[in-house]
C-alpha positions in Angstrom: -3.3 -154.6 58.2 -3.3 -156.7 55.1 -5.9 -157.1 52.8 -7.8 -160.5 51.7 -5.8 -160.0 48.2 -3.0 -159.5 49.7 -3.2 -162.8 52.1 -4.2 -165.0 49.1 -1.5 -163.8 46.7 0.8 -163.9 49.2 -0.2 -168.0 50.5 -0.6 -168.5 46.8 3.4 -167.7 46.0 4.7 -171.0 48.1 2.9 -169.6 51.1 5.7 -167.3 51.8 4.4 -164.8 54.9 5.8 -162.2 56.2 5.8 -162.8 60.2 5.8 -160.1 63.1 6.8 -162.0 66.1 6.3 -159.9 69.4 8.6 -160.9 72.0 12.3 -161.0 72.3 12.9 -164.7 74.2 13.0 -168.9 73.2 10.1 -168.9 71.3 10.9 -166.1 69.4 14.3 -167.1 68.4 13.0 -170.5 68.0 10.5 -170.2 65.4 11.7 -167.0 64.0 15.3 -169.1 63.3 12.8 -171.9 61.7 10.4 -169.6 60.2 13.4 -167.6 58.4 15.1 -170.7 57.0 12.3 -171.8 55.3 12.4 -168.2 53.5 9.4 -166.2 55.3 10.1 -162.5 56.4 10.6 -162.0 59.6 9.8 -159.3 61.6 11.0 -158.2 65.4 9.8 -156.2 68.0 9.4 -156.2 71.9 9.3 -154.0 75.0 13.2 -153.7 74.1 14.3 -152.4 71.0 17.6 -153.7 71.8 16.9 -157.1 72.4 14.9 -157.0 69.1 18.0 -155.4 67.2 19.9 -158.5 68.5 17.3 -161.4 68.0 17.3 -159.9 64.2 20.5 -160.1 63.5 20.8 -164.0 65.0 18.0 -165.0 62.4 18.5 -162.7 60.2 15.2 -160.7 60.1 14.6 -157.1 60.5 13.8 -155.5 63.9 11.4 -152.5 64.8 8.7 -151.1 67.2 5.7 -152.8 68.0 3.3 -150.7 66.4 5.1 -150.6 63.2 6.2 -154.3 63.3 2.1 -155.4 62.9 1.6 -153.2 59.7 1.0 -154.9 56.6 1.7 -158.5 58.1 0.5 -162.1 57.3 1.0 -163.0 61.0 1.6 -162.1 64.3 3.1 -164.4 66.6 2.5 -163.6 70.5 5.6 -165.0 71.7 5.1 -163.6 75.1 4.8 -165.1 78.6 1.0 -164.5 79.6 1.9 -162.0 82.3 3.0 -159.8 79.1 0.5 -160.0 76.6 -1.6 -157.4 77.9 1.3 -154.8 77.8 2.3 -155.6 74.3 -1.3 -155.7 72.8 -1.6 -152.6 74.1 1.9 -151.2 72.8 -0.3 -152.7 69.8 -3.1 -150.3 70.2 -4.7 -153.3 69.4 -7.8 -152.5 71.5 -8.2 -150.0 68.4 -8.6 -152.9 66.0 -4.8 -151.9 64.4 -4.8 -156.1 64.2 -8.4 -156.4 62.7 -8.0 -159.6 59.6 -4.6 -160.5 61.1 -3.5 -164.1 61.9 -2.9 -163.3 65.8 -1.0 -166.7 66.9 -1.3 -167.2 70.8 1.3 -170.0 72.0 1.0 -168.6 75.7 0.1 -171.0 78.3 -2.0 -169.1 81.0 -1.1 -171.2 83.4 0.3 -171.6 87.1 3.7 -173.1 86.3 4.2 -174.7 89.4 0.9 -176.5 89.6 -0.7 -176.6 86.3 -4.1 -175.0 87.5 -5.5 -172.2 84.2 -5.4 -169.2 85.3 -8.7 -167.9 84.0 -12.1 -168.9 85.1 -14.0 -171.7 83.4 -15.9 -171.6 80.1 -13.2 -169.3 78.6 -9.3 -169.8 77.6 -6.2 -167.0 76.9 -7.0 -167.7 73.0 -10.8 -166.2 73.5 -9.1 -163.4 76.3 -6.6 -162.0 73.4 -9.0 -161.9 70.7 -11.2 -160.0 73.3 -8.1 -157.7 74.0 -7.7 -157.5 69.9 -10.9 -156.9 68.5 -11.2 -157.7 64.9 -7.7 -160.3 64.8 -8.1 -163.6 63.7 -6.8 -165.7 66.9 -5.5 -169.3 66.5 -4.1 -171.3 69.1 -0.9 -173.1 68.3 2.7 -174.1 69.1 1.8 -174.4 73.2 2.3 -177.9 73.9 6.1 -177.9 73.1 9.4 -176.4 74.2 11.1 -174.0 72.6 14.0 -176.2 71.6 11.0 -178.9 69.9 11.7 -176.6 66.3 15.3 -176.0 66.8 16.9 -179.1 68.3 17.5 -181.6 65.5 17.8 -184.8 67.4 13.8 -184.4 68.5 11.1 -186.4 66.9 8.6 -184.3 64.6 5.5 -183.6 66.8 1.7 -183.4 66.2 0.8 -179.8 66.7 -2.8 -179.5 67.4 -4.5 -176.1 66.6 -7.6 -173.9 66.7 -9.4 -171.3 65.3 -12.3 -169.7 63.5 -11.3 -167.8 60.4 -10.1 -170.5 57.6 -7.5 -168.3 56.0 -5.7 -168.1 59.4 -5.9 -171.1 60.2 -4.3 -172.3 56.8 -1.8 -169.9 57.2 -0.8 -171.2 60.7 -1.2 -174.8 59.1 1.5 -173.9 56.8 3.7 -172.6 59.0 3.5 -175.5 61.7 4.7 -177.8 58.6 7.2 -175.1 58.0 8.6 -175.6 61.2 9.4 -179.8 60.6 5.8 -180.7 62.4 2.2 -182.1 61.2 -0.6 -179.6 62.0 -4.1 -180.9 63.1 -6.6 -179.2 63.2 -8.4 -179.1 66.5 -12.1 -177.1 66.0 -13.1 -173.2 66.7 -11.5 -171.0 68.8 -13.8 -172.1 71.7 -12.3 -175.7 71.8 -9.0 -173.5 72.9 -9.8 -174.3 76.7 -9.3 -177.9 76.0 -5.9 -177.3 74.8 -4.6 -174.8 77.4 -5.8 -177.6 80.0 -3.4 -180.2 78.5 -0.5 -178.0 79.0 -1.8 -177.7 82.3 -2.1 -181.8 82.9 1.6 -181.8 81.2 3.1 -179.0 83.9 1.6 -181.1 86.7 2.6 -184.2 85.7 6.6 -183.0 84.8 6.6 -181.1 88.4 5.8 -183.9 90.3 8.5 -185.6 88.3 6.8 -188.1 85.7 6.8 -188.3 82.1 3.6 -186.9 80.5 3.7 -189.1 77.7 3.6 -192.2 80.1 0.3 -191.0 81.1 -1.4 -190.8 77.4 -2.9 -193.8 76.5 -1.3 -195.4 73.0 -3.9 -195.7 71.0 -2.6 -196.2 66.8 -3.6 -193.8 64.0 -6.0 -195.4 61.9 
């Protein structure tokens, strides 16, 4: 795990990170492809070393195991469906605090994808569950509102990409790299303001299923 030197030196040299994304799928090629063009290190792993070798090579990172993929990182990115993250938290060992002062990104939407109903019980969201599952790690929730194609498809519009968290030097870390991939961060409160956000991707999944546009629904109101 790094160091609070470390972090600061390293967001003080142009904010270059070195990133450990977890997962093998869309997201991970997505913002891994963005995340290495703008000239961060990028790290691979999932629950197949294969897939990881291949993902690598596509975005030119460097692939590995889990546990060794979350030493000495800026930030780990669960790009993961929420059915998986307790199996690759625990190929983590992060229940031993392994992630304890690391940015811990959670873009998962816990979330029945057919309805839009959260998946958890009320007065808690997936953000507070993973930082429970990794004691220690920083947790900021980020990048769940959008496809994966949003940071690789240049014909879309920038977005607004709301996020959360307690620990300031994670979330200026994830602020930089939500501008690093083409979008404007906003900064959205503590981790406990997390349910909020999860529930608008569960208004957006409901909405989209029964076949209307989610952003016909959102009042226009301008920026002042």
């Amino acid at each position: 795990m790094p160091t609070v030197a470390l972090v600061q030196h390293r967001l003080h040299e142009r904010a270059l990170m070195r990133i450990a994304i977890l997962g093998t799928g869309t997201m991970a090629n997505a913002l891994g492809t963005t995340w290495a063009r703008a000239g961060h290190e990028i790290i691979i792993a999932g629950r197949s070393l294969t897939k990881a070798n291949n993902l690598a090579a596509q975005i030119g990172g460097t692939a590995t195991t889990v546990p060794e993929a979350i030493m000495d990182v800026d930030a780990v990115l669960l790009a993961i469906a929420w059915t998986g993250v307790p199996d690759i938290l625990d190929a983590a060992h992060a229940s031993t605090g392994t992630l304890t002062g690391t940015t811990l990104i959670d873009p998962t939407n816990a979330v029945d994808h057919g309805i839009g109903t959260h998946l958890l019980p009320p007065h808690t969201s997936a953000a507070q569950h993973i930082a429970h599952l990794a004691p220690g790690s920083h947790v900021v929730k980020a990048f769940h509102l959008h496809p994966a194609d949003q940071w690789t498809d240049p014909t879309r519009p920038p977005v607004t990409v709301p996020y959360c968290g307690d620990n300031p030097q994670s979330l200026t870390a994830t602020a930089t790299l939500i501008r690093d991939a083409g979008s404007t961060p906003v900064p959205y409160g503590p981790l406990t303001r997390a349910r909020q956000l999860e529930e608008v991707a569960g208004f957006i999944i409901t909405l989209a299923f029964n076949g209307q546009d989610p952003r016909t629904a959102v009042p226009h109101i301008p920026a002042t």
